[in-house]
MIVEXVEX-360752 format. One record per residue: residue in three letters; x, y, z of N, C-alpha, C, O in turn. Coordinates in steps of 0.001 Angstrom, whole numbers, padded with zeros to 6 digits, always signed. Each point is the difference from the previous one (the first is absolute). Layout:
// residues N
ALAXYZXYZXYZXYZ/...
//
This chain:
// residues 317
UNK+198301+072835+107164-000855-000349-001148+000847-000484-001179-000455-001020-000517/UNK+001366+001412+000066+001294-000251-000970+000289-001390+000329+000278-000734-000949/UNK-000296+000220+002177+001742-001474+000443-001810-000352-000187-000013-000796-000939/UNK-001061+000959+001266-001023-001264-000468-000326+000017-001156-000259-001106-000476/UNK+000135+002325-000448-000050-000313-001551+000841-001115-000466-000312-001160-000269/UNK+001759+001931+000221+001335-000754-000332-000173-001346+000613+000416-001015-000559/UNK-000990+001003+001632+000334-002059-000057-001186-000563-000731+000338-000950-000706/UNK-001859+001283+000638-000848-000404-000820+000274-000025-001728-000438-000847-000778/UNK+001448+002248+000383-000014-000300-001395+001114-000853-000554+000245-000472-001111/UNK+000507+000439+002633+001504-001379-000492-000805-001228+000217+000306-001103-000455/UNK-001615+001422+001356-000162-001675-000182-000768-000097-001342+000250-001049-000593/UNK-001139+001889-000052-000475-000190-001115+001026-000502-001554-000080-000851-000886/UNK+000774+001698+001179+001107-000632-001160+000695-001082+000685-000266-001010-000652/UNK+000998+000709+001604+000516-000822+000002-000648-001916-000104+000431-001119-000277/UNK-001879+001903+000776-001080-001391-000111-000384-000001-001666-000376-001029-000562/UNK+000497+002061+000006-000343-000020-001873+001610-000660-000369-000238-001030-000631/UNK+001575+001175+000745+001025-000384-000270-000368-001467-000269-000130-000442-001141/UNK-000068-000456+002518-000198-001096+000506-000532-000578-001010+000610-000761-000751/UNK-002195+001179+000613-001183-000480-000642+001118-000269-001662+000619-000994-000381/UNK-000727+001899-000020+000548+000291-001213+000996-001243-000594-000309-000642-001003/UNK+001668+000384+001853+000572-000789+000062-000186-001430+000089+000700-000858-000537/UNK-002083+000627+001537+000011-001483+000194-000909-000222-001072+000167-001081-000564/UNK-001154+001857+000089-000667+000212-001394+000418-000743-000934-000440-001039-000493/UNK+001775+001980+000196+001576-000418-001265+000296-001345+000416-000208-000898-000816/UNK+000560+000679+001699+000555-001628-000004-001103-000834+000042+000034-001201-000265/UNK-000553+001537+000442-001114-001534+000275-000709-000215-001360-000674-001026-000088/UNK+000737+001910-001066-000759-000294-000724+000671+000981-001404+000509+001109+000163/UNK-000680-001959-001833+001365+000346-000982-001081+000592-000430-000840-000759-000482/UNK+000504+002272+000510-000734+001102-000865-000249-000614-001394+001009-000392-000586/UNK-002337+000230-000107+000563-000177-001571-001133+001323-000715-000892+000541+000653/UNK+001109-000340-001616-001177+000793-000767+000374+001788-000035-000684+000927-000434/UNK+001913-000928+001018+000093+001697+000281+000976+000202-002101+001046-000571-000311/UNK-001327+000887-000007+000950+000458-001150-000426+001479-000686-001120+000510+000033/UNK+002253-000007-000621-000053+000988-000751-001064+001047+001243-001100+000524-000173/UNK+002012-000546+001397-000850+001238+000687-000958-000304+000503-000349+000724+000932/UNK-000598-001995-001305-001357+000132+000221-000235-000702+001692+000820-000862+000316/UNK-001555+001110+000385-000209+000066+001478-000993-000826+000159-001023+000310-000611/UNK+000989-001412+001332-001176-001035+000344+000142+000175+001402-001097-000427+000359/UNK+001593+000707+000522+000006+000494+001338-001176+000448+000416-000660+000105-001034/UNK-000161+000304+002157-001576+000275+000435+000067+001448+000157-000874+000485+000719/UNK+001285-000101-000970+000328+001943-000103-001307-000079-000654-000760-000936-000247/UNK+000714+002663-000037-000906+000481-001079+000514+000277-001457+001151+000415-000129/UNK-001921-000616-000954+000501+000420-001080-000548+000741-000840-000638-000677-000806/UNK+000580+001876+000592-000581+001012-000964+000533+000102-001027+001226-000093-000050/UNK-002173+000372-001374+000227-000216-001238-000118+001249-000918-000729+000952+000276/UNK+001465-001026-001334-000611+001108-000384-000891+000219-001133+000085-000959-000768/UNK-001035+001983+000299-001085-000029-000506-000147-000795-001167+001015+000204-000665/UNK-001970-001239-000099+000104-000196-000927-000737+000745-001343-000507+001115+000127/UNK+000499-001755-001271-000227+000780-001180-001062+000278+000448+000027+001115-000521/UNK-000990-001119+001044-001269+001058+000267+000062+001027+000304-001134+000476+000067/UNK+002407+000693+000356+000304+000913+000777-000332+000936-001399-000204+001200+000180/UNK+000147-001779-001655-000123+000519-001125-001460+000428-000505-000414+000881-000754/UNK-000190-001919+001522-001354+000515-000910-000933+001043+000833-001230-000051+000009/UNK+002110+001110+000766-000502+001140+000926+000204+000903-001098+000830-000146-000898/UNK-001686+001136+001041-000692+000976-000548+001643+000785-000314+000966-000217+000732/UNK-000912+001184-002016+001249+001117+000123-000562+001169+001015+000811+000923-000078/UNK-001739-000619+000889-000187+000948+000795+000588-000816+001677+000146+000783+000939/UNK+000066-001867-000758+000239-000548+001113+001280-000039-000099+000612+000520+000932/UNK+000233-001160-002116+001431+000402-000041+000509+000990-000035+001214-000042+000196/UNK-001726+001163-000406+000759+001258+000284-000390+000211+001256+000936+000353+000717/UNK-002022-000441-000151+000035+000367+001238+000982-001331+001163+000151+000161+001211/UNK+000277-001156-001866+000739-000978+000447+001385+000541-000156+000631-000036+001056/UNK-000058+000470-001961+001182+000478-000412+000309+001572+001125+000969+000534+000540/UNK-001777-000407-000600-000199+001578+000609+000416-000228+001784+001000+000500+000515/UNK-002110-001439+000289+000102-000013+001092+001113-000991+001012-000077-000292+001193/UNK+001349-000143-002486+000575-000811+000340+001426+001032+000485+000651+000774-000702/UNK-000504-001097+002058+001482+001203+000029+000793-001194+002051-000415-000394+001090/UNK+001279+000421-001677+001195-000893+000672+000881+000678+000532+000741+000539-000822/UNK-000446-000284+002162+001232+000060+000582+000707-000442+000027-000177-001067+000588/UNK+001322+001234-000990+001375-001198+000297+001158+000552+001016+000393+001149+000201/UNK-000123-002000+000183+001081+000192+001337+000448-001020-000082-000595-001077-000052/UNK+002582+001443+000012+001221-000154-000277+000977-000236+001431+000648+000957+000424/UNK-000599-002181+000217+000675+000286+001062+001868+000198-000387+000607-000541-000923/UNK-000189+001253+001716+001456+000102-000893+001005+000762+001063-000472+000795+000813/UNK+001694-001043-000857+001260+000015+000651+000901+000844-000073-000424+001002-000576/UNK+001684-000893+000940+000394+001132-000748+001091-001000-000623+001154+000405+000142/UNK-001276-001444-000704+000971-001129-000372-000739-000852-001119+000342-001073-000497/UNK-001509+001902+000233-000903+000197-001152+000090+000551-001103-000728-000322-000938/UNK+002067+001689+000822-000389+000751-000765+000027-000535-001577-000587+000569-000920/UNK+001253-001579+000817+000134-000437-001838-001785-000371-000460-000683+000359-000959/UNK+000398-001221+002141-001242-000430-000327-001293+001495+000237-001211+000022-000219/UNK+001725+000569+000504-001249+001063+000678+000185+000577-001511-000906+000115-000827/UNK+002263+000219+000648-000390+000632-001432-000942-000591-001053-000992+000493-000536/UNK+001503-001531+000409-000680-000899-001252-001691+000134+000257-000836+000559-000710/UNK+000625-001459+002302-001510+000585-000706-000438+001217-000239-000678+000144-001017/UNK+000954+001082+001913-000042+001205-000722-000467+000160-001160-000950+000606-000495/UNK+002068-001481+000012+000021+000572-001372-000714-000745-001270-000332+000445-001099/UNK+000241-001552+001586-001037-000946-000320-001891+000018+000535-000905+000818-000169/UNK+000975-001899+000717-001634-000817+000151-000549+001060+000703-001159+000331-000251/UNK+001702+000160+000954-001221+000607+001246-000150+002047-000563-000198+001051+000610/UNK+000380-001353-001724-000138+001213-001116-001752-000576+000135-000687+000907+000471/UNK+000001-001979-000730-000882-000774-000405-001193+000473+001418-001182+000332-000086/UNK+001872-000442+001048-001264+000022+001315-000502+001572-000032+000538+000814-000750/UNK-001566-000486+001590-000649+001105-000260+000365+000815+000862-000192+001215+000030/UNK+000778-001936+000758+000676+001014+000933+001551-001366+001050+000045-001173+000372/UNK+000781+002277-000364+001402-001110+000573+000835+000600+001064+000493+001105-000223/UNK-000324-001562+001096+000869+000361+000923+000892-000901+000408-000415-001120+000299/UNK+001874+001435-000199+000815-000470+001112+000287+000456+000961+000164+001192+000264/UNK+000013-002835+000919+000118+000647+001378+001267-000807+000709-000059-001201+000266/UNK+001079+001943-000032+001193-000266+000463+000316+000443+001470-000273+000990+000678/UNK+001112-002397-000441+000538+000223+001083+000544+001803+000934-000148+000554+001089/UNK+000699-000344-002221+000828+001442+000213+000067+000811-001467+000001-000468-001138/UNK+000052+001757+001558+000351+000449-001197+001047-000275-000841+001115-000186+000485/UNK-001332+000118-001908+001120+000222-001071-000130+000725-000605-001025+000369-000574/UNK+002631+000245+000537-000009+001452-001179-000237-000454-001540+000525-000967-000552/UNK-001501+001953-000046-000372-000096-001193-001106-001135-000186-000403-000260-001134/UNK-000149-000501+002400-000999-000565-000932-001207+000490+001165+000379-000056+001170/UNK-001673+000487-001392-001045+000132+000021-000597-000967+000860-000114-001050-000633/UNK-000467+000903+002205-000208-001258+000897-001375+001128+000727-000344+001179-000083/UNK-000037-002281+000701-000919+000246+001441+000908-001159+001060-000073-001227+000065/UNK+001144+002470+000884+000855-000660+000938-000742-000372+001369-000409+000778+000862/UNK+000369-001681-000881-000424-000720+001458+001084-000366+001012-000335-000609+001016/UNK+001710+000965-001241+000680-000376+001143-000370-001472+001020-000166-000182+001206/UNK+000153-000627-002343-000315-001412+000894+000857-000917-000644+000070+000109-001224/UNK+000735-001168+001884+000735-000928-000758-000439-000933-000046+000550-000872-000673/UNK-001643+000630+001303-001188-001600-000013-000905+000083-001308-000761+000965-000068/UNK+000770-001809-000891-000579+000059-001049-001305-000031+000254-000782+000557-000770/UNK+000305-001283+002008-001265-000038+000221-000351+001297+000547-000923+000606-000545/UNK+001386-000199+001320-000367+002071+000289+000130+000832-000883-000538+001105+000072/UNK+001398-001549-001233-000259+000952-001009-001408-000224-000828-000514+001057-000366/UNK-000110-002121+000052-000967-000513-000537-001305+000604+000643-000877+000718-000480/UNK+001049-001245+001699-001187+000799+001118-000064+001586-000146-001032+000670-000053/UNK+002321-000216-000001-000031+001343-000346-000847+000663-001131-000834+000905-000003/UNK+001420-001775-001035-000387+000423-001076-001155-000041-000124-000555+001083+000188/UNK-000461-002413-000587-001241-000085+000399-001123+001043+000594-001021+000390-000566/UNK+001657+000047+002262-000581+000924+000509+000481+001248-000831-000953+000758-000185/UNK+002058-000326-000343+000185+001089-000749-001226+000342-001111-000590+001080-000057/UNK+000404-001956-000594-000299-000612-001531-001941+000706+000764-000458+001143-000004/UNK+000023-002086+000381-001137-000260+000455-000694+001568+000536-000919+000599-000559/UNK+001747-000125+001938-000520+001291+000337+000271+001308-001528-000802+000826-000436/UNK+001768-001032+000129+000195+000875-001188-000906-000022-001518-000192+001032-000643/UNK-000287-002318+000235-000769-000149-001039-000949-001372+000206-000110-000816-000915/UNK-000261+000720+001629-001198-000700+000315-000894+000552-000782-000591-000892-000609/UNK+000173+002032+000309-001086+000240-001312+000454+000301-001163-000635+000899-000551/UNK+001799-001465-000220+000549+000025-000893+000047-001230-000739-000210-000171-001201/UNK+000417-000395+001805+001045-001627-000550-000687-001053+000763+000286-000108+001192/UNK-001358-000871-001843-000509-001309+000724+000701-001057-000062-000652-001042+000072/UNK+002014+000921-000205+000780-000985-000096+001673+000233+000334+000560+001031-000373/UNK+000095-002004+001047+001343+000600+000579+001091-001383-000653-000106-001178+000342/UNK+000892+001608-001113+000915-000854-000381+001433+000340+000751+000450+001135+000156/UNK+000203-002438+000300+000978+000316+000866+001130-001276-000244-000440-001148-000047/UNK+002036+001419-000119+000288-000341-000448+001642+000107+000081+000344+001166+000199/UNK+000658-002007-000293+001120+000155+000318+000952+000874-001625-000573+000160-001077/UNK+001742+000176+001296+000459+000999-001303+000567-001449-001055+000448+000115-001141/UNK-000608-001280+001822+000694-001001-001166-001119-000405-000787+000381-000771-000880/UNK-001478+000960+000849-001668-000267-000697-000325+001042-001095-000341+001176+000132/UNK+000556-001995-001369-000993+000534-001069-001357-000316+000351-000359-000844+000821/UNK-000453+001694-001606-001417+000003+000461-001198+000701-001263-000287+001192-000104/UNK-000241-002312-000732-001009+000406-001088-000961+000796+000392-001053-000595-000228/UNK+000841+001623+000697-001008+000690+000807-001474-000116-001015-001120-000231+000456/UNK+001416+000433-001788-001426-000337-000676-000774-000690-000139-001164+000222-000336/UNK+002079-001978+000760-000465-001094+000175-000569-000254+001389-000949-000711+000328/UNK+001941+001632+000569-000895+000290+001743-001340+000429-000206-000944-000570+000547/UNK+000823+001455-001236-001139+000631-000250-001317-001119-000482-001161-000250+000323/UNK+002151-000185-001257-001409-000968-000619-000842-000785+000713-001230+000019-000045/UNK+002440-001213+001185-000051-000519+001121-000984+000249+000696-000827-000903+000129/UNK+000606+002144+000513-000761+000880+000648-000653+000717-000422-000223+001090+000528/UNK-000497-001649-002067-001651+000560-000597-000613-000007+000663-000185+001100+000521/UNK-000584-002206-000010-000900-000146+000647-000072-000431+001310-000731-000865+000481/UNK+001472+001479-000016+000322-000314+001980-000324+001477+000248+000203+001010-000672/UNK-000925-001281+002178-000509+001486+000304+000875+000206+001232-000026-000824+000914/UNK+000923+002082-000865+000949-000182+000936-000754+000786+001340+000739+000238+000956/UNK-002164+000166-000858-000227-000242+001207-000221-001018+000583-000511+000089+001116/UNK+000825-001425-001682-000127-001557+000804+001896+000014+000689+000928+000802-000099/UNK-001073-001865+000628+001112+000006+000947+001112-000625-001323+000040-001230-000019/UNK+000701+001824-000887+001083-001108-000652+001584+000326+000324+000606+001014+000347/UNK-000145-002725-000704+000668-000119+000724+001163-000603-000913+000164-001116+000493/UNK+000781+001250-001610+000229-000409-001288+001710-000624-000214+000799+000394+000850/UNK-000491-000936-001486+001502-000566-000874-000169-001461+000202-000974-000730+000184/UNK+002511+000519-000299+000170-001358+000016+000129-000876+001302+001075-000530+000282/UNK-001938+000422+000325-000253-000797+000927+000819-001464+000977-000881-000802+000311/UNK+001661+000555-000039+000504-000825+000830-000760-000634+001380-000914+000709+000419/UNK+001122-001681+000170-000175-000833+001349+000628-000212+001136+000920-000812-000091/UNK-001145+001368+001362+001334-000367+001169-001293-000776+000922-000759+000711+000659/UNK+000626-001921-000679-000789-000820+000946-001778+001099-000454-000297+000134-001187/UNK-000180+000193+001769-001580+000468-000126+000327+001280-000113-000957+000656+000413/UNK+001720-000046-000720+000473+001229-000533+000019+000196-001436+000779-000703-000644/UNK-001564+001606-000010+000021+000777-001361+000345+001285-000005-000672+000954+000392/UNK+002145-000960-001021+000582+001070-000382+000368+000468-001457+000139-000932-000792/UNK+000030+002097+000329+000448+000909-001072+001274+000369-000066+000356+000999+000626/UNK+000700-001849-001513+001459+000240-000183+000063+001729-000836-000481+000439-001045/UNK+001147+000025+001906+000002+001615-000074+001007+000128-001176-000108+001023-000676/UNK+000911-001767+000392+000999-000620-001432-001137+000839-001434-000030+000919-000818/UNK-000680-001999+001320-001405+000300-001474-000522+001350-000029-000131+000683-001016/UNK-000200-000297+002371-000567+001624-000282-001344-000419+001121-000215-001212+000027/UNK-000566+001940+000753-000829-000376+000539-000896+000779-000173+000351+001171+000143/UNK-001723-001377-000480-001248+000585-000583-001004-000084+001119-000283-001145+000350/UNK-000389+002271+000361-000411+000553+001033-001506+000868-000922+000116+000732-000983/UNK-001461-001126+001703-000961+000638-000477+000555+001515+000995+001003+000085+000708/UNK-001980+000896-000961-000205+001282+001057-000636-000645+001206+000263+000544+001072/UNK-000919-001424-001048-001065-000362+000904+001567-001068+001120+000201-000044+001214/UNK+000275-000375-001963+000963-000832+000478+000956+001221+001486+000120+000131+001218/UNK+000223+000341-002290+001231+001275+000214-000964+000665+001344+000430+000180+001139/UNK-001399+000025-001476-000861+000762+001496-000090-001142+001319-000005+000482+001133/UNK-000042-001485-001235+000064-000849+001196+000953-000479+000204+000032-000890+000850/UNK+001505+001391-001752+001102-000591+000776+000604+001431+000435+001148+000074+000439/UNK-001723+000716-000538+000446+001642+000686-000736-000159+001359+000558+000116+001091/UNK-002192-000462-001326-000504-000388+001233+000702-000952+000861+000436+000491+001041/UNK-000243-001626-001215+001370-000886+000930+000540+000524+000368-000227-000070+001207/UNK+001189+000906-001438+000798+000778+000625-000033+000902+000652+000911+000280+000780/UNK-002232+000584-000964-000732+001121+000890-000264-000796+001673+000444+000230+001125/UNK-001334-001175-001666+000151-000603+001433+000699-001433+000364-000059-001223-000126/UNK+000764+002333+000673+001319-000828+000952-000360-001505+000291+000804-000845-000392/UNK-001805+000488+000966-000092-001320+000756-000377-000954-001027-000089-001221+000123/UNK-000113+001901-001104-000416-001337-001373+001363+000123-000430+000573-000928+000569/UNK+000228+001532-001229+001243-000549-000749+001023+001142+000838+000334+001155-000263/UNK-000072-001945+001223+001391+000617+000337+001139-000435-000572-000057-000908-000828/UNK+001263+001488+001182+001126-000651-000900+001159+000482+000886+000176+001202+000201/UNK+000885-002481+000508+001267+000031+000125+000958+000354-000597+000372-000763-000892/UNK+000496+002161+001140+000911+000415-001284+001143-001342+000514+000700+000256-000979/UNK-000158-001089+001458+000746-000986+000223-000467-000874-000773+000664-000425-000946/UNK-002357-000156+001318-000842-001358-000472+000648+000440-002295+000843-000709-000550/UNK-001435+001737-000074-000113+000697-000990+001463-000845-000676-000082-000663-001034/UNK+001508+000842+001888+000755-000314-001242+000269-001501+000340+001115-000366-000372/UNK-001966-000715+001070+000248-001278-000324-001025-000534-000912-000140-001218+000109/UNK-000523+001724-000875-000992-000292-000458+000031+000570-001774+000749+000969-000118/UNK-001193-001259-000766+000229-000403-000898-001554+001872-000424-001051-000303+000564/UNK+000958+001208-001020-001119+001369+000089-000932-000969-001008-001137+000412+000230/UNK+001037-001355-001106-000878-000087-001023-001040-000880+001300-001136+000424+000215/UNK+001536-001319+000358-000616-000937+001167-000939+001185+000966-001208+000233-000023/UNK+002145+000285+000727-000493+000929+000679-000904+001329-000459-000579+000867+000653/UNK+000718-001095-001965-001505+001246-000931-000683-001144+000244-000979+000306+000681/UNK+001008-001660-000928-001343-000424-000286-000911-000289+001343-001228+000040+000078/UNK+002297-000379+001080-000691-000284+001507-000692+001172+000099-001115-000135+000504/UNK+001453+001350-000857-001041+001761+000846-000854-000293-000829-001065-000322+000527/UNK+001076+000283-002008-001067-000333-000790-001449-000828+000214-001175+000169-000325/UNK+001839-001010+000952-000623-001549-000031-001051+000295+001660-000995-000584+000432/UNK+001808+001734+000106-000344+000572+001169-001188+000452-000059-000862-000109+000872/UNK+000764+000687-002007-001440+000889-000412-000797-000139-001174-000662+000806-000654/UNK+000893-002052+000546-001013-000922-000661+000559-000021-001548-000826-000391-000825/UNK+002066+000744+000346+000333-000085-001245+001061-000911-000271+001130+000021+000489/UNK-001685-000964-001458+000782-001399-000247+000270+000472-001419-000627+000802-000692/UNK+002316-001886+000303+000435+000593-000736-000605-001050-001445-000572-001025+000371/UNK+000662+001216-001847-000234-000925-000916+000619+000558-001234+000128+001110-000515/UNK+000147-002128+000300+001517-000271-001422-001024+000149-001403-001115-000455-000258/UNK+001972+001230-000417-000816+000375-000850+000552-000739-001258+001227-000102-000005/UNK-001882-000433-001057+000209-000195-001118-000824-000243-001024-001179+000322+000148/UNK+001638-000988-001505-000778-000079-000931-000988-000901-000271-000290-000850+000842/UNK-000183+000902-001732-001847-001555-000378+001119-001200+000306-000587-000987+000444/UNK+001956+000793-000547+000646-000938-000261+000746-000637+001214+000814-000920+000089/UNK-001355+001694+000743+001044+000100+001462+001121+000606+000011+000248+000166+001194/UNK+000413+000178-001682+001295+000349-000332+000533+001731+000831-000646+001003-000302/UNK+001493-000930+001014+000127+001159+000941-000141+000984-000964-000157-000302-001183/UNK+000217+002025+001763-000391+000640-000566+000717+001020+000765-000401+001151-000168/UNK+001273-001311+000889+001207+000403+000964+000823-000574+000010+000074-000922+000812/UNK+000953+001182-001706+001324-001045+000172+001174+000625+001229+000405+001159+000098/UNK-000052-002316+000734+001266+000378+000882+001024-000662-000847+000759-000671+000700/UNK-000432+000623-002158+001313-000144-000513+000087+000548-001223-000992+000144-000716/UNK+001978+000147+000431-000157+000529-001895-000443-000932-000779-000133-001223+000042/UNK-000094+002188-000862-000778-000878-001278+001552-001120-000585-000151-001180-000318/UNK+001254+001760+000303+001070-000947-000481-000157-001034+000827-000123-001052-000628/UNK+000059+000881+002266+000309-001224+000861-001536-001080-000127-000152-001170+000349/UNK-000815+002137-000990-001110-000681-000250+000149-000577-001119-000550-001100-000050/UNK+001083+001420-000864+000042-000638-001721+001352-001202+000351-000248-001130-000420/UNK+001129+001242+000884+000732-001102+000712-000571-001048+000661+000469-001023-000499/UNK-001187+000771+001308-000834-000778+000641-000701-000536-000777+000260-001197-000128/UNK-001441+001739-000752-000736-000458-000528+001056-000878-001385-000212-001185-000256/UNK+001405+002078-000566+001001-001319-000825+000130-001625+000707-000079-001132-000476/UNK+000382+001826+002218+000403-001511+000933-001278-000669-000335-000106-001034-000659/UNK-000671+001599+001081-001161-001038+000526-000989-000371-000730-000424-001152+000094/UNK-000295+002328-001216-000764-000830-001161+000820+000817-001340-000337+001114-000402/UNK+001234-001756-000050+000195+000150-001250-000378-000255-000880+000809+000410-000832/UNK-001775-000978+000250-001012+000091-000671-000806+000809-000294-000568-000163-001080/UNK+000176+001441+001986-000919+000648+000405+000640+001472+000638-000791+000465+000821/UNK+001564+000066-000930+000537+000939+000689-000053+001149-000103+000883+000686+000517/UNK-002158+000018-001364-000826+001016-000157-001274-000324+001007-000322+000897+000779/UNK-000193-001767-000766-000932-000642+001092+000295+000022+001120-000672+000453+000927/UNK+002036-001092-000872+000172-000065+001494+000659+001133+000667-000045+000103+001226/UNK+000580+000651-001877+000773+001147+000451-001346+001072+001261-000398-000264+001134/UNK+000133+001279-001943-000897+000934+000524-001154+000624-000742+000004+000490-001129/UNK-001113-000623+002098-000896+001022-001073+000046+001325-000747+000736+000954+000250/UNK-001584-001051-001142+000295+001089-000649-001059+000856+000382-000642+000560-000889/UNK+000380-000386+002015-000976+001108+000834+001481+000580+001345+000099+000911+000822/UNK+000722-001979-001243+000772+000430+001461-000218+001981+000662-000370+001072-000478/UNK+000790-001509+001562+000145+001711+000785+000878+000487-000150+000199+001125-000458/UNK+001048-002487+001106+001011+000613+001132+001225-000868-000401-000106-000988-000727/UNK+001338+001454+001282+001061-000776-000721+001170+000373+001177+000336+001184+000023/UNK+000060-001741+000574+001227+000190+001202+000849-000538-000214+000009-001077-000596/UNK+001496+002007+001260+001236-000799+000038+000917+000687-000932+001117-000399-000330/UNK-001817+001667-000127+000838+000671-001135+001111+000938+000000-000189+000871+000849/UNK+001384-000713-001553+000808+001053-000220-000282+000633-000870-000440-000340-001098/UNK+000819+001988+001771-000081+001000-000724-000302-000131-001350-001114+000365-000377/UNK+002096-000928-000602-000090-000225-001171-000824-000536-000939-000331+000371-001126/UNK-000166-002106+002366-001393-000590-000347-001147+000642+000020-001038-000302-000588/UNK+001285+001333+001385-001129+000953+000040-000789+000803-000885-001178+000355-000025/UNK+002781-000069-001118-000422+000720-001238-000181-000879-000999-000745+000127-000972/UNK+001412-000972+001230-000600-001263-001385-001102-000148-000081-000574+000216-001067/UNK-000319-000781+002565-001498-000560+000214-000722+001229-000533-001171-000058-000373/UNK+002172+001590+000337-001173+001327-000100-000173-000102-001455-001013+000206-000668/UNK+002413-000632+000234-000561-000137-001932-000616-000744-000290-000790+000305-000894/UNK+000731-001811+001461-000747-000881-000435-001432+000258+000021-000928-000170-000791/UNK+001061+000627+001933-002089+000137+000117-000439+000964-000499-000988-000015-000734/UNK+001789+001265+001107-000705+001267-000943+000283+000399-001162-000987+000417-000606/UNK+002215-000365-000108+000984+000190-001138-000464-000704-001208-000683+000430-000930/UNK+001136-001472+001105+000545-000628-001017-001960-000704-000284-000848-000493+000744/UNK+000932+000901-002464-001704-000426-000396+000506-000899-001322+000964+000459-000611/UNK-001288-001145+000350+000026-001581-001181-000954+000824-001372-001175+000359-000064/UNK+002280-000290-000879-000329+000935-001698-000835-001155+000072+000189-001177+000307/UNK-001506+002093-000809-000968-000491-000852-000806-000851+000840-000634-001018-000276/UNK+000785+001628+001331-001683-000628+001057-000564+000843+000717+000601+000646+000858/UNK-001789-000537-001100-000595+001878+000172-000424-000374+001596-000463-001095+000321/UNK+000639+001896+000354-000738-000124+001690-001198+001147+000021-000027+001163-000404/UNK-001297-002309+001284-001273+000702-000594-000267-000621+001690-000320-001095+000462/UNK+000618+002338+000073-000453-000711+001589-001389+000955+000493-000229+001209-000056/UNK-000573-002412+000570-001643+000430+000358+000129+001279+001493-000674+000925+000455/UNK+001757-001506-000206+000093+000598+001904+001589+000507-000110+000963-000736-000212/UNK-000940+001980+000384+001406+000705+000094-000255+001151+001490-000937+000786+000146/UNK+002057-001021+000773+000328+001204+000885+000416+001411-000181+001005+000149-000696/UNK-001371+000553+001010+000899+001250-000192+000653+000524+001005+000207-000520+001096/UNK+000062+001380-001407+001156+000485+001437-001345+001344+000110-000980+000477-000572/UNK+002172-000348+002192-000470+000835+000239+000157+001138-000373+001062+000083-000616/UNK-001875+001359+000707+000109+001468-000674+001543+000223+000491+000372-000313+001131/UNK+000339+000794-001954+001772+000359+000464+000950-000918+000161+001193+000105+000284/UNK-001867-001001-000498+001212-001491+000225+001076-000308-000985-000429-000262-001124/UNK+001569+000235+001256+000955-000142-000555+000337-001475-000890+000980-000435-000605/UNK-002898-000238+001005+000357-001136-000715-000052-000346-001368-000691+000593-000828/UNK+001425-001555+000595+000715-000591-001075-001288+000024-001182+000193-000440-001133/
//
């Protein structure tokens, strides 16, 4: 059952490779800028100013029923970065776990003893899911080089009901393949998270080659089991198009946008709803933590309609 999976899902990618490629040459892309995606994917947006004129008894009960898992895949060749978020962003989620390869002394994990990033993920997931499935309607997941606005996740996901199938970040193309660069962070309804535990329960829908596993790229291969059980993935961003999951720092983004519209390079850079921010060191880690949470501009009062709270005992910020 395995040597016939494994040759059906090499022929699936290797026939998406193909596609993809003769795609690229045959024809000069125009219209993609500043992030924004004209590709036939899906694209989800996030709420506009109407999300305001709901009652103050619906926002607290909005504020109230909003609670996020986050999961940290991580190494033991992690530890500079494991600290930082620690000690940073994921203070912010309502609940956080890391899950490492192997144990490390002194830092705090759920050890899975797996060196396939994609078995640790699967792990986790099924960890996550049987353990607080009535806790947490939403699963954020995510590599240790990713800052991550969790309040702005939140906002994102006002009005999405995560018993529908979702399927969330920054979105990419391999031939008729829609996938979620795990760079950005990947956003999973509960409803999601229960039918890719189901995949795996039964064997003959998503089996998996531990050989097939490390030629293959885990963000591709989340989206094939996915896609298995009816959950397609869609790139999320702003009224403006503009991602809302970045796979680069905000510096390599403000660079790009100097190259390419200088004129405009508050525009073209990133939204200011962004999520997610990848590619970071330790250090960038604490900068991005002052910038967003720290540091407030004398003499401009903040009067926000919709605020999160943490949870009862949370050590957050």
């Amino acid at each position: 059952m395995f040597s016939e999976w494994s040759s059906f899902l090499k022929g699936v990618l290797l026939g998406s490779i193909v596609f993809a490629l003769t795609k690229l040459l045959g024809q000069i892309r125009i219209g993609r800028r500043n992030g924004i995606h004209h590709h036939e994917h899906h694209h989800l947006q996030a709420p506009n100013k109407d999300v305001w004129k709901i009652s103050e008894a619906e926002l607290l009960e909005l504020k109230n029923s909003f609670r996020i898992y986050c999961i940290i895949l991580v190494t033991s060749k992690d530890v500079g970065l494991w600290a930082a978020v620690k000690e940073t962003w994921i203070k912010h989620c309502d609940k956080a776990e890391f899950f490492s390869s192997e144990h490390v002394k002194g830092f705090e994990s759920v050890t899975v003893n797996e060196n396939s990033t994609l078995l640790r993920m699967m792990k986790a997931y099924r960890y996550g899911f049987e353990k607080y499935k009535d806790q947490y309607s939403w699963f954020f997941l995510t590599y240790p080089t990713t800052f991550a606005v969790i309040e702005n996740l939140k906002y994102f996901l006002l009005r999405k009901d995560p018993s529908q199938p979702f399927y969330l970040g920054h979105t990419e193309q391999i031939g008729a393949l829609d996938y979620v660069i795990v760079e950005g962070g990947v956003v999973l309804s509960i409803e999601s998270v229960e039918r890719l535990n189901r995949c795996f329960t039964i064997t003959q829908r998503c089996p998996y080659d531990r050989k097939l596993i490390w030629k293959f790229p885990e963000d591709h291969l989340l989206a094939i089991f996915l896609k298995q059980e009816g959950v397609f993935a869609e790139n999320a961003e702003d009224a403006e198009g503009k991602n809302l999951f970045n796979t680069k720092t905000i510096g390599m983004l403000i660079k790009e946008a100097m190259t390419d519209y200088p004129n405009e390079i508050l525009q073209g850079c990133c939204s200011d709803m962004a999520i997610s921010f990848s590619g970071l060191t330790p250090d960038k880690m604490h900068v991005m933590m002052y910038g967003v949470y720290r540091l407030r501009a004398f003499g401009h009062g903040f009067s926000d309609a919709l605020y999160f709270l943490p949870p009862n005992g949370s050590d957050n910020d």
